[in-house]
C-alpha positions in Angstrom: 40.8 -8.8 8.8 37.5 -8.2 7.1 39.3 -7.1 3.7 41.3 -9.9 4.1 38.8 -12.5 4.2 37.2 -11.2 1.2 40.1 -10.8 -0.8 41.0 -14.7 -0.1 37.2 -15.5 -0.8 37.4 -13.5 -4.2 40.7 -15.0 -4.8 39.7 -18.7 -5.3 36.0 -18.1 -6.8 38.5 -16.2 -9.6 41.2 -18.8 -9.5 38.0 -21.2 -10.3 36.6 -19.2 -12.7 40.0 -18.9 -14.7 40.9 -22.4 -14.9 37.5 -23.7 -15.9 37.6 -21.4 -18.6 41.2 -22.5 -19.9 40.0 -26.0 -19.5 37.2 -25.4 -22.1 39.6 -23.8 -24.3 42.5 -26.1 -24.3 39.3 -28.7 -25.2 38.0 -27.0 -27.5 38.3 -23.1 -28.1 34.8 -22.8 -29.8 33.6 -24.2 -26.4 33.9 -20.8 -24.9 31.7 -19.0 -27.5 29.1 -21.3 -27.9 28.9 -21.3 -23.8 28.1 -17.3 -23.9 25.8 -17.7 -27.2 23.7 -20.3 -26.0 20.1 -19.7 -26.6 19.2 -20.7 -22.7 21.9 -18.2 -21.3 20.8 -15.2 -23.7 17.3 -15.4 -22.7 16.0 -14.6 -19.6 12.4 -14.9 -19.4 9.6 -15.5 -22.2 5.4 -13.7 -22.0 3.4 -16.0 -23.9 5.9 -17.7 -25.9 7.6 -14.6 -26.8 11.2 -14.4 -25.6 12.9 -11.7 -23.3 16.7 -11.8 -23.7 19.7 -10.4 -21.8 20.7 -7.8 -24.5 16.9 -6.6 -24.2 16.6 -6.6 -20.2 19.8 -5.5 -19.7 19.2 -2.0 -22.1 15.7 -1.2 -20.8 17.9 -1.3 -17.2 20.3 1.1 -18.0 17.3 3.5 -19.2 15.5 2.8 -15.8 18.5 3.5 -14.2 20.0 6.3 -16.3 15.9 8.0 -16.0 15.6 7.8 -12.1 19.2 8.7 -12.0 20.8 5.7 -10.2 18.8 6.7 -7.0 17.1 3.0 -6.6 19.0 0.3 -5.8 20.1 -3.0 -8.3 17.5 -5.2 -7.4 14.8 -2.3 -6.9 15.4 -1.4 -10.8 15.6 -5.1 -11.6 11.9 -6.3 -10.7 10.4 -2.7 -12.3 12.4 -3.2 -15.5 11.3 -6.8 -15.6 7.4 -5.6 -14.6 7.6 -3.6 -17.3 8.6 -5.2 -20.2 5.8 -7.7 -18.8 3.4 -5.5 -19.0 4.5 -4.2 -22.7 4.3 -7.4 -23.9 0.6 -8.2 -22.5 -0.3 -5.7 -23.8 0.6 -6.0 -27.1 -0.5 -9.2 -27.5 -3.9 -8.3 -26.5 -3.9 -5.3 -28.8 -2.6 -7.8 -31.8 -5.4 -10.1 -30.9 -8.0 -7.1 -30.9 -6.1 -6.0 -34.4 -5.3 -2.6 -32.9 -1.6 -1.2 -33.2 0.1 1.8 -31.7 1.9 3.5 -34.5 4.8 5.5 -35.3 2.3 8.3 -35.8 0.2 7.7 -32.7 3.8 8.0 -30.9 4.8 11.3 -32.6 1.9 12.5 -31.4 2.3 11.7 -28.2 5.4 13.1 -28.2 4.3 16.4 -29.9 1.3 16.9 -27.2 4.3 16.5 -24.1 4.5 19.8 -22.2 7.8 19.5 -22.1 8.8 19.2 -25.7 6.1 22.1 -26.9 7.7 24.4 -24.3 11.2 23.5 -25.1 12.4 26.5 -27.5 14.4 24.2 -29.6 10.7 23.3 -31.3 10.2 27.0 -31.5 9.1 29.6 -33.8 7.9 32.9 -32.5 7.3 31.2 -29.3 4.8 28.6 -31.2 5.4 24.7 -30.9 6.8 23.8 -34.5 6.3 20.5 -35.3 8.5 20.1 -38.2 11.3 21.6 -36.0 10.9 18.5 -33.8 11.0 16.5 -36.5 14.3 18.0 -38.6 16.2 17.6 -35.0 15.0 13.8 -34.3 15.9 13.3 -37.8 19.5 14.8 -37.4 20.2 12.6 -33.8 18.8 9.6 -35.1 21.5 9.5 -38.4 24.2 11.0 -35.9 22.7 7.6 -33.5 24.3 8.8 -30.5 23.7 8.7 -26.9 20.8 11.8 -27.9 19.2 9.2 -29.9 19.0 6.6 -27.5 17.4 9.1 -25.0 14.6 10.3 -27.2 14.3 6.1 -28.3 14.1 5.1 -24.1 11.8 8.6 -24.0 9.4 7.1 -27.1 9.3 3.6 -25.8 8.3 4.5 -22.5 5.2 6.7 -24.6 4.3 3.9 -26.4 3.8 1.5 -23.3 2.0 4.0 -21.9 -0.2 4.4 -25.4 -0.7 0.7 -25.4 -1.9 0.5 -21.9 -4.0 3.6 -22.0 -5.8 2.3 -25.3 -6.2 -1.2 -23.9 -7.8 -0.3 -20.9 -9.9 2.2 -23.1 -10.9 -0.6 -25.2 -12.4 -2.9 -22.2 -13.7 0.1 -20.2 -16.2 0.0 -23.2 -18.4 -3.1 -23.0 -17.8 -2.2 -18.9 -21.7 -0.6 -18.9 -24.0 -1.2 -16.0 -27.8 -1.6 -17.1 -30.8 0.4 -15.1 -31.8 -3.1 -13.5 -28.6 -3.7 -11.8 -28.6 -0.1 -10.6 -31.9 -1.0 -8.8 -30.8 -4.7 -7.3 -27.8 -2.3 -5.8 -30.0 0.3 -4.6 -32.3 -2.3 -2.9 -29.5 -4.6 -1.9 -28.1 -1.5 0.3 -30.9 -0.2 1.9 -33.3 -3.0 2.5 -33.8 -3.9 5.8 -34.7 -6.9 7.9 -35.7 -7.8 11.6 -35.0 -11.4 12.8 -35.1 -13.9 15.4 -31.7 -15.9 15.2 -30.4 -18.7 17.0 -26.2 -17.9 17.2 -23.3 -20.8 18.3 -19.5 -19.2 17.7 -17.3 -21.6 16.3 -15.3 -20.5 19.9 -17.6 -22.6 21.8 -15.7 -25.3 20.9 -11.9 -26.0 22.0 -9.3 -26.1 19.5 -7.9 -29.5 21.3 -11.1 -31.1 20.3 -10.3 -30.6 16.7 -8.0 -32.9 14.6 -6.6 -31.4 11.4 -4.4 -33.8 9.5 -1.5 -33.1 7.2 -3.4 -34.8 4.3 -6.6 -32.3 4.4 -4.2 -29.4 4.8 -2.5 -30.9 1.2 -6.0 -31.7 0.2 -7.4 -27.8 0.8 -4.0 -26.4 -0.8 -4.7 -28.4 -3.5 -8.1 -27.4 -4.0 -7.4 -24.1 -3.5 -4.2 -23.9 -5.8 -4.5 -20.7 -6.9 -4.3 -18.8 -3.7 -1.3 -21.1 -2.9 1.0 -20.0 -5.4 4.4 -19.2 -4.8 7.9 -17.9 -5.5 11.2 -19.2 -5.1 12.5 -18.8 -1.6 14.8 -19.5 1.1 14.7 -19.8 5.2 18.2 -18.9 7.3 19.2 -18.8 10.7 22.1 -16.7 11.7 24.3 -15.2 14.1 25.3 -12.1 13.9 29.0 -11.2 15.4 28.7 -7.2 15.6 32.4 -5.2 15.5 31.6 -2.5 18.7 34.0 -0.7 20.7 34.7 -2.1 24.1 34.9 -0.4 27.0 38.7 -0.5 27.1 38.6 0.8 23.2 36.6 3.9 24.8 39.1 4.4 27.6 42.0 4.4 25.0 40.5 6.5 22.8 40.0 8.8 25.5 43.1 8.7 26.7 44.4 9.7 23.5 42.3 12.4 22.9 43.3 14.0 26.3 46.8 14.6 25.2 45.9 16.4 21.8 45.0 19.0 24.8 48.8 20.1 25.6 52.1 21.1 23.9 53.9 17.8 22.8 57.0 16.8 20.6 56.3 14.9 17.7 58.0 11.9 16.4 60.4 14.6 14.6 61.2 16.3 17.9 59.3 19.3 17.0 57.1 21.0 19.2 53.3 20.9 18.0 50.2 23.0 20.1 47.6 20.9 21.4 44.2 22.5 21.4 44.6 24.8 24.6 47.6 26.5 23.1 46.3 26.0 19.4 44.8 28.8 17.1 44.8 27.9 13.9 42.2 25.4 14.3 41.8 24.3 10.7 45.0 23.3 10.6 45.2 21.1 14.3 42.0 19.7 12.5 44.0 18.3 9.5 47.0 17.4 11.3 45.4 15.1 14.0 42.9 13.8 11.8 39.3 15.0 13.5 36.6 12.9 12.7 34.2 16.1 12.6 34.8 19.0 10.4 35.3 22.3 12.1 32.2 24.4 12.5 33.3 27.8 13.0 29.3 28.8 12.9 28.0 31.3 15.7 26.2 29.0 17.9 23.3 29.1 20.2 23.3 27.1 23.5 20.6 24.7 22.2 23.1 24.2 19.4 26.3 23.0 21.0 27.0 19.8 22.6 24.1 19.3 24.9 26.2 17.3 27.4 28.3 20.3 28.5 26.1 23.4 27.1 25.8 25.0 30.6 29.8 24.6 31.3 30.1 26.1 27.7 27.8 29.2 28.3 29.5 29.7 31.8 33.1 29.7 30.3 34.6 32.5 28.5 37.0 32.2 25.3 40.1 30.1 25.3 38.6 27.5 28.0 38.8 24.1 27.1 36.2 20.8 27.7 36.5 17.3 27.7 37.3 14.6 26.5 33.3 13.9 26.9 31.5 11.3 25.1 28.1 12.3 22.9 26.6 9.9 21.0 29.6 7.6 18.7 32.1 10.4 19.4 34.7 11.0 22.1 35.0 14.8 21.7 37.1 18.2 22.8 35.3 21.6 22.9 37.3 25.0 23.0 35.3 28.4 22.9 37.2 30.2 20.4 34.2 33.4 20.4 31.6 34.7 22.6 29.6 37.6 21.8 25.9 38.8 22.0 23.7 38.0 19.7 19.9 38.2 18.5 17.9 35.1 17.7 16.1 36.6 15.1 16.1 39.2 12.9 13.8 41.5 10.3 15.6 42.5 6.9 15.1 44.1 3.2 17.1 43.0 0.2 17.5 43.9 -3.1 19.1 41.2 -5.3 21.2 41.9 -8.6 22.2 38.9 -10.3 25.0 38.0 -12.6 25.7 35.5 -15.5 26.0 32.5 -13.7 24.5 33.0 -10.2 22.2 30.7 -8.9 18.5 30.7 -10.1 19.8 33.5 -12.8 17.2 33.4 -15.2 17.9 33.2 -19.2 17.7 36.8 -19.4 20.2 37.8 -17.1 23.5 39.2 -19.3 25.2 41.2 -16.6 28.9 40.3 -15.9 29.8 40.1 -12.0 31.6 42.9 -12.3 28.7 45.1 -13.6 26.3 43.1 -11.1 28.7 44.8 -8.2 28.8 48.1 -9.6 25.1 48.7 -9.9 25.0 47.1 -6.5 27.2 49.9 -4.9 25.6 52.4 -7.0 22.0 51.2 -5.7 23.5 51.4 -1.9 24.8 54.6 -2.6 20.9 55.9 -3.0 19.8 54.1 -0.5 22.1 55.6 1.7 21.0 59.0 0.9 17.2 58.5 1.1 16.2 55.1 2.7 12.6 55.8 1.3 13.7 55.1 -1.7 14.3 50.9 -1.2 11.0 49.6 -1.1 10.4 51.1 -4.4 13.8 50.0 -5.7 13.5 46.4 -4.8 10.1 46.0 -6.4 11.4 47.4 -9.5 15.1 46.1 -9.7 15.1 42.9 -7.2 15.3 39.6 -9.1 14.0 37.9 -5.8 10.0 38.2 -6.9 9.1 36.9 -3.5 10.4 39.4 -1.2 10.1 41.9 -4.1 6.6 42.7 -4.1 6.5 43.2 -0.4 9.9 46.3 -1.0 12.5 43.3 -0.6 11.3 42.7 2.9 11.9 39.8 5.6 10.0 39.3 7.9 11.1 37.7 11.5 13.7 34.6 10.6 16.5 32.6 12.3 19.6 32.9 12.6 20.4 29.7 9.9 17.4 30.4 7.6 19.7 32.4 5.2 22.7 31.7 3.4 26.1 32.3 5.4 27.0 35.9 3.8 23.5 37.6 4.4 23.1 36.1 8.0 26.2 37.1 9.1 25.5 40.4 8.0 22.3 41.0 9.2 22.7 39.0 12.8 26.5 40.4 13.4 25.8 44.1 12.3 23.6 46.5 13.8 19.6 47.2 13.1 20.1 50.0 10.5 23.2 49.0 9.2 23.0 49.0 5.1 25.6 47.4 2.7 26.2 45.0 -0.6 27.2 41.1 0.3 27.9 39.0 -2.3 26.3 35.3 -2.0 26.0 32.3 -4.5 22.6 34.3 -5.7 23.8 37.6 -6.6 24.7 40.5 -4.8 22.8 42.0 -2.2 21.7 45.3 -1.2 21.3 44.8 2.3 19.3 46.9 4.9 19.1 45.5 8.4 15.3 46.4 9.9 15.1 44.7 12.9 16.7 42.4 15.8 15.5 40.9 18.8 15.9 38.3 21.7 20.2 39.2 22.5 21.1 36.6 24.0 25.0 34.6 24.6 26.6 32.7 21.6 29.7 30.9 21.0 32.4 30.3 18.4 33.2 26.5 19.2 36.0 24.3 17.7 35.1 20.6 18.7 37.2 18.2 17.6 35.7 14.9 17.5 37.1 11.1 17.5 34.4 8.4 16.5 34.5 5.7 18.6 35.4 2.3 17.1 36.4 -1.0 18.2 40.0 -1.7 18.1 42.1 -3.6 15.4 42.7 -5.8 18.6 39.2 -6.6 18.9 37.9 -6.4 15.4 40.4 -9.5 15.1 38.6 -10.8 18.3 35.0 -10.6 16.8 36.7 -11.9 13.6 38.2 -15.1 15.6 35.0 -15.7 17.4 32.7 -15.7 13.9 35.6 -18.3 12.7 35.2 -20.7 16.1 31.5 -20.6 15.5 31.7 -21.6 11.7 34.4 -24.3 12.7 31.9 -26.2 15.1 29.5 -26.5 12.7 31.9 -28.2 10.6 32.5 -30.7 13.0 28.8 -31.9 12.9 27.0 -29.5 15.8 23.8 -28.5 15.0 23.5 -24.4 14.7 21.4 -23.8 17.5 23.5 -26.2 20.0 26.3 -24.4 18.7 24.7 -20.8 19.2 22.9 -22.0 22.8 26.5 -23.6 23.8 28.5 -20.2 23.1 25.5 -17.9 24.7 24.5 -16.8 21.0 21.6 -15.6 19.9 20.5 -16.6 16.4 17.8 -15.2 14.3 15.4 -16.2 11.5 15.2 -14.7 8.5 12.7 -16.4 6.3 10.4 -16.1 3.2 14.0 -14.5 1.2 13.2 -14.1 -3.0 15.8 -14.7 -5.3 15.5 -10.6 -6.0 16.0 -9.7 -2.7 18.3 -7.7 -1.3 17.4 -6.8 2.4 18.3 -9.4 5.1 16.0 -8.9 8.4 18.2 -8.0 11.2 21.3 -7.6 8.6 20.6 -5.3 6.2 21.3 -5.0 2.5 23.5 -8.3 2.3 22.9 -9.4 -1.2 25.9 -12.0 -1.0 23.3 -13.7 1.4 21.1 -14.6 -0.9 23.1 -14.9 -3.8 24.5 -18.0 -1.4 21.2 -19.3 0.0 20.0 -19.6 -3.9 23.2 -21.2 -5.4 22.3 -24.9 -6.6 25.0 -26.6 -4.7 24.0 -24.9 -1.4 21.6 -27.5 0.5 19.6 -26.9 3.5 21.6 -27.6 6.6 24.7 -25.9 4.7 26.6 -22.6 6.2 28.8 -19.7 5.4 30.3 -17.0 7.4 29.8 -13.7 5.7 31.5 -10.6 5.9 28.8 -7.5 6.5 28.3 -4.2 7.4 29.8 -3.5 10.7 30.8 -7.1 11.7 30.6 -11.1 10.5 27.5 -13.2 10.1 27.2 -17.3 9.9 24.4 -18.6 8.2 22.9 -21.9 8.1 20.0 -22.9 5.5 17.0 -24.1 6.9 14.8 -24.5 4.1 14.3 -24.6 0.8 11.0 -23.7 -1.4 10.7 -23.9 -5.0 8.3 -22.0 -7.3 5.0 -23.8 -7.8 2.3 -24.7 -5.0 3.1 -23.6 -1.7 4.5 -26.8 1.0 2.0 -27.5 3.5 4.6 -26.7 6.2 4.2 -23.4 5.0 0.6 -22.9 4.3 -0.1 -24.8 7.6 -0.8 -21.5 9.4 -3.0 -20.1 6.7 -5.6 -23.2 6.6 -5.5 -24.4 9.7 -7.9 -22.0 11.1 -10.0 -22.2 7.9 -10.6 -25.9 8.6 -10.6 -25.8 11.8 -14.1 -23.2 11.6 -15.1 -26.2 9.0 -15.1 -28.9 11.3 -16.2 -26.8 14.1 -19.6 -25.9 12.0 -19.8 -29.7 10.9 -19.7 -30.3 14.9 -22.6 -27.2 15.6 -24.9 -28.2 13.0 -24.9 -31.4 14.8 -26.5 -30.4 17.3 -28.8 -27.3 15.7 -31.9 -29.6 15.9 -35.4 -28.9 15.8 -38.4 -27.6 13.9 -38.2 -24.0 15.3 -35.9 -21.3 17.1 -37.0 -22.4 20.4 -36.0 -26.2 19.7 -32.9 -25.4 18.0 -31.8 -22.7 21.0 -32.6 -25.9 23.6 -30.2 -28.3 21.7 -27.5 -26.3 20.9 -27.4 -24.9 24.4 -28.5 -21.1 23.1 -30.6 -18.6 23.4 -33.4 -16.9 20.7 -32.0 -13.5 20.0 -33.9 -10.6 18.3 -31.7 -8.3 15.6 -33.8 -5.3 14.5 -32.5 -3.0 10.8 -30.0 -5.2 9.7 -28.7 -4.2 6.1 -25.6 -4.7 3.9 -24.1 -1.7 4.2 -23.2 -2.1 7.7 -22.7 -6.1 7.6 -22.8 -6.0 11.9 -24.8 -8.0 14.3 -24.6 -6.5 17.9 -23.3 -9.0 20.1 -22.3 -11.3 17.1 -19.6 -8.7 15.7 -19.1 -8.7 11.5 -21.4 -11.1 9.5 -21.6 -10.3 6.4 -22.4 -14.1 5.6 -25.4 -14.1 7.7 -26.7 -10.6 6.9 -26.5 -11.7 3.3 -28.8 -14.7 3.9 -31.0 -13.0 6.1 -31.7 -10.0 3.1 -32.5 -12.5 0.8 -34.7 -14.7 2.8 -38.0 -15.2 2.9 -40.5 -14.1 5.9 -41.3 -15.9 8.4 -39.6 -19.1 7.5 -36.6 -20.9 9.6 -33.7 -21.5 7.7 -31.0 -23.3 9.8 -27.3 -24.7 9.9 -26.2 -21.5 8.1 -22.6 -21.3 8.7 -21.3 -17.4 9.0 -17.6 -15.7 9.5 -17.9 -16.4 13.3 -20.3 -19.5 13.8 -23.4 -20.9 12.7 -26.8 -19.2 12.5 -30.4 -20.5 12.6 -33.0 -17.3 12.1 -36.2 -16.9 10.9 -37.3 -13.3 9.2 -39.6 -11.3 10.7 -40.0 -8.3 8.5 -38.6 -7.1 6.0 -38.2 -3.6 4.7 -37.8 -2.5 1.3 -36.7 1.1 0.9 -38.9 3.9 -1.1 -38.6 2.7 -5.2 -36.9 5.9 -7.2 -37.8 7.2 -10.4 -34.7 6.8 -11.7 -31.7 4.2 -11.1 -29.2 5.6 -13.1 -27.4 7.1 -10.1 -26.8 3.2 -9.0 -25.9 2.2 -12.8 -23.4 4.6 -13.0 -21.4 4.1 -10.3 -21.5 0.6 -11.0 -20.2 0.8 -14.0 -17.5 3.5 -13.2 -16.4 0.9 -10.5 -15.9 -1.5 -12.8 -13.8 0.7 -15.3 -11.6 2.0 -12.4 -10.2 -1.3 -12.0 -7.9 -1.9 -14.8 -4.9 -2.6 -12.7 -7.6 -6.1 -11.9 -8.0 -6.1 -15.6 -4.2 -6.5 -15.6 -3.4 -9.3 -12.8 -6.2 -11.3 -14.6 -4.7 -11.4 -18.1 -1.5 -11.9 -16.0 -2.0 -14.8 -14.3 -4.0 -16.4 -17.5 -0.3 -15.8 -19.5 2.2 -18.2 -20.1 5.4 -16.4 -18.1 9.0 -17.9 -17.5 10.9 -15.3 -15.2 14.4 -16.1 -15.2 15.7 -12.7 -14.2 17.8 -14.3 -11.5 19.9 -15.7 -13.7 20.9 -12.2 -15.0 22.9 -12.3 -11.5 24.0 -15.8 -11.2 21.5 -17.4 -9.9 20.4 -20.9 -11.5 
């Protein structure tokens, strides 16, 4: 039903599609052209004037994608790529305006100084970079302009943003000095020290419920604060989700079904067919009755099988027979094919001999297979006749370095540490046995030095059914997601409608246009493709076709870029004026012409604070201050300063002493990590000259969205 529904949903948005388009061209067939050519719909975005179009963000995405290998999602290598060509184009403005350019040169010789290109032997003479080797094969690419080309042009590009943010930031780390004089004011603003008398009221003193904030001084505050209230595009939902899950009679079928792949039974032919009692050619009862889990015909150790019936497994004996039993999403039959005795670790030697084409074969190895197994046999053959003699060989012949230098030895390692062919030698023969196995690697000359801890293992073909709801009750879920759309569409509101069925609905709020994560969905990008179409209003719904089941949503609100609504800043200033009026309402009543006046009036007590300093901003029994500290350092003695309104409340306090630390000879220890502070924060220097461009982002419209 699910395939279905998004078939007939795909069917008319293309039916639309279709006959719009021949509409425009029985009008006028130009119509068409000029639509896909318009200036508007080839541009998406513009940095200071300068304009970003389609062609050019939708090349520099197939690099992105093509250089991390398609491993990050669409929307993932969307906002990099668009980041990026953001940041390349700051950056050369700032560089044209400081009449600096990164030149074809500068890039060359970025290129030529790349590990990777001096140690690539195609720019190679005598084992020496070559420059002019570099430079005959870009030359032959570029006039051949392939897909070559293009790599080395993504490869130079991304050099040269990397050149012009490097030399930028270069550029203003220079005039970011320090003098000797600020190193001292930060030497003595760390590690002077006061004592004071203070008079403390926290803004908790004072009930919330007393206070009145308005919706006007919350618009007012946003306002005045606009720059911290800046915002994206986005979209609230509410949804239910209608999950597709196995019922409990969808279990009991399926495990009825799986209990007669147990015995002999005719098929539709009339032919005979073993169940899995009767069955031994496993891999093929596998195939023909369509397991869900491959067939593992591993050695396995009891804390390897099936946990749920390990200690009926190791009390069984081959040919026995368990289940159906559920573990985790699968209904599942076990039958011991094996059992034997077998260590859980082991101690072996190796010598490896390679072959063209083995894996990890270095660039020197010529040796055909058939010569690799030869000197193999040949090696095992001495070996045999004076084990003394392996150590020696290994280090000299073994292309496994590791192992090499220590004779080709192994010390203690499980049974699944190494690759099928070698552990089943070494765990399945004897200690002492010697022979040549041929892996992925090589061959190997294989001495067996050590077993211990014997202990019972099985052979175990489990045949597995994941458990899934019915086609019965997938239509079910289906039908129930379809009632639930159909009431809103008579007029009930979403969360009558979700309360009335016993539904719970969830929020999912704060979504970008770029998104592509739904809380409590998953990666549904249809979602917000819908929520951000520009004939979808709040209060309008969908049902949706997911991962695993159906989901209705209902829009709930709408933000636009620019200045943040008040609804949604509400919870950020509210608490900020709140402490506003609450000071306004202490200093009221901080009266009087000293501490002990002040401490009557506003219902305190004089407290003493002794070695206060900035570089631990704390007032015991007052918490984090750094407000107050920071007054109380730059006071003067012995004089009452009141109304001083901190992180937590309000402060009166008078200085009692004041200690400056021991002068220094020398500041430049202060001046210097002032000014390397100050040149380690280029990515700052960046969000500054960001936020003072002029930037139109219109990357959603690369994926519909208006």
């Amino acid at each position: 039903m699910a395939i279905l529904s998004k078939i007939r949903e795909r069917s008319m948005f293309l039916i639309l599609v279709i006959g719009l388009a021949l509409f425009a061209f029985v009008l006028d067939p130009s119509t068409i052209s000029d639509f896909f050519n318009a200036s508007k719909v080839n541009e998406i975005g513009e940095v200071n004037g300068e304009t970003i179009s389609r062609q050019e963000f939708a090349e520099a995405l197939d690099a992105y994608k093509a250089q991390t290998g398609n491993r990050v999602s669409e929307m993932q290598a969307a906002k990099t790529v668009w980041n990026n060509l953001v940041r390349q184009k700051i950056y050369q403005t700032q560089l044209k305006e400081a009449g600096i350019t990164v030149g074809d040169e500068d890039i060359f010789k970025a290129v030529c100084d790349n590990p990777s290109i001096q140690n690539d032997p195609r720019f190679q003479t005598s084992g020496i970079f070559d420059k002019n080797k570099l430079k005959e094969f870009l030359a032959t690419i570029k006039e051949e302009n392939g897909q070559t080309w293009k790599l080395w042009q993504n490869f130079m590009t991304s050099l040269q943003s990397g050149l012009e943010k490097t030399t930028y930031d270069n550029l203003v780390a220079a005039g970011l000095s320090a003098s000797l004089k600020e190193g001292e004011l930060q030497y003595l603003n760390e590690n002077t020290k006061v004592n004071a008398k203070y008079v403390y009221v926290p803004y908790t003193s004072i009930a919330d419920s007393l206070v009145t904030i308005k919706r006007s001084e919350v618009e007012n505050y946003i306002k005045n604060h606009e720059g911290s209230f800046q915002v994206d595009a986005s979209r609230d939902i509410r949804f239910v989700k209608f999950d597709i899950a196995a019922t409990p009679e969808d279990e009991a079928a399926i495990k009825i079904e799986l209990a007669k792949l147990l015995v002999d039974a005719k098929n539709d032919a009339g032919i005979e067919v073993k169940g899995l009692r009767n069955a031994t050619d496993y891999a093929e009862f596998f195939e023909e009755n369509e397991s869900d889990l491959a067939l593992n015909d591993n050695i396995q150790y009891k804390v390897q099988v099936p946990q749920i019936i390990a200690d009926q497994i190791f009390e069984g004996k081959e040919g026995d027979t368990f289940g159906p039993y559920k573990d985790g999403e699968f209904f599942k039959l076990s039958k011991i094919t094996e059992v034997a005795q077998m260590p859980d670790s082991a101690q072996a030697s190796h010598i490896l001999i390679p072959f063209i084409g083995a894996s990890s074969a270095g660039a020197d190895v010529t040796r055909t297979e058939d010569e690799a197994k030869k000197m193999a046999d040949s090696l095992l053959t001495v070996v045999k006749a004076n084990r003394s003699k392996f150590a020696d060989l290994a280090k000299e012949l073994s292309s496994d370095k590791g192992s090499a230098e220590k004779g080709g030895f192994y010390d203690w390692f499980p049974y699944n540490r190494m690759v099928p062919a070698f552990r089943d030698f070494v765990f399945e023969g004897k200690e002492g046995d010697m022979g040549v196995v041929r892996t992925p690697f090589g061959f190997h000359v294989i001495k067996v030095d050590g077993q211990k801890n014997f202990q019972p293992v099985v052979k175990l073909a489990t045949f597995g059914r994941k458990i899934e709801a019915s086609e019965e009750t997938e239509n079910n879920i289906f039908q129930n997601a379809e009632t639930f759309a159909q009431e809103l569409s008579k007029g009930t509101k979403f969360d009558d409608a979700a309360k009335a069925k016993n539904l719970s609905s969830q929020p999912a709020v704060g979504l970008k246009a770029l998104d592509e994560n739904v809380p409590g969905v998953g990666n549904e990008r249809e979602i917000i493709t819908w929520a951000f179409g520009a004939d979808v209003n709040e209060g309008d719904y969908k049902r949706f076709d997911v991962d695993g089941g159906y989901v209705v949503a209902v829009l709930t609100g709408k933000t636009e870029k620019g200045l943040m609504p008040v609804e949604k800043a509400i919870n950020r200033v509210r608490p900020i004026l709140l402490n506003e009026k609450k000071a306004e309402l202490i200093e009221a009543k901080m009266n009087g012409a000293n501490l002990d006046e002040i401490a009557k009036a506003a219902k305190q007590s004089v407290r003493n604070a002794d070695n206060l300093n900035m570089q631990s901003p704390t007032i015991s029994g007052v918490g984090y201050a750094p407000k107050a500290i920071g007054a109380m350092v730059n006071a003067k003695e012995n004089e009452l300063y009141n109304k001083v309104a901190g992180d937590r409340g309000v402060f009166a306090f008078v200085v009692t002493k004041r200690e400056l630390p021991t002068k220094l000879d020398n500041y430049d220890t202060f001046r210097k990590r002032i000014a390397n502070n100050r040149k380690n924060k280029t990515y700052q220097m960046y969000e500054a000259i960001k936020k003072a461009s002029n930037i139109e982002d219109n990357v959603s419209s690369f994926y519909g969205i208006q």
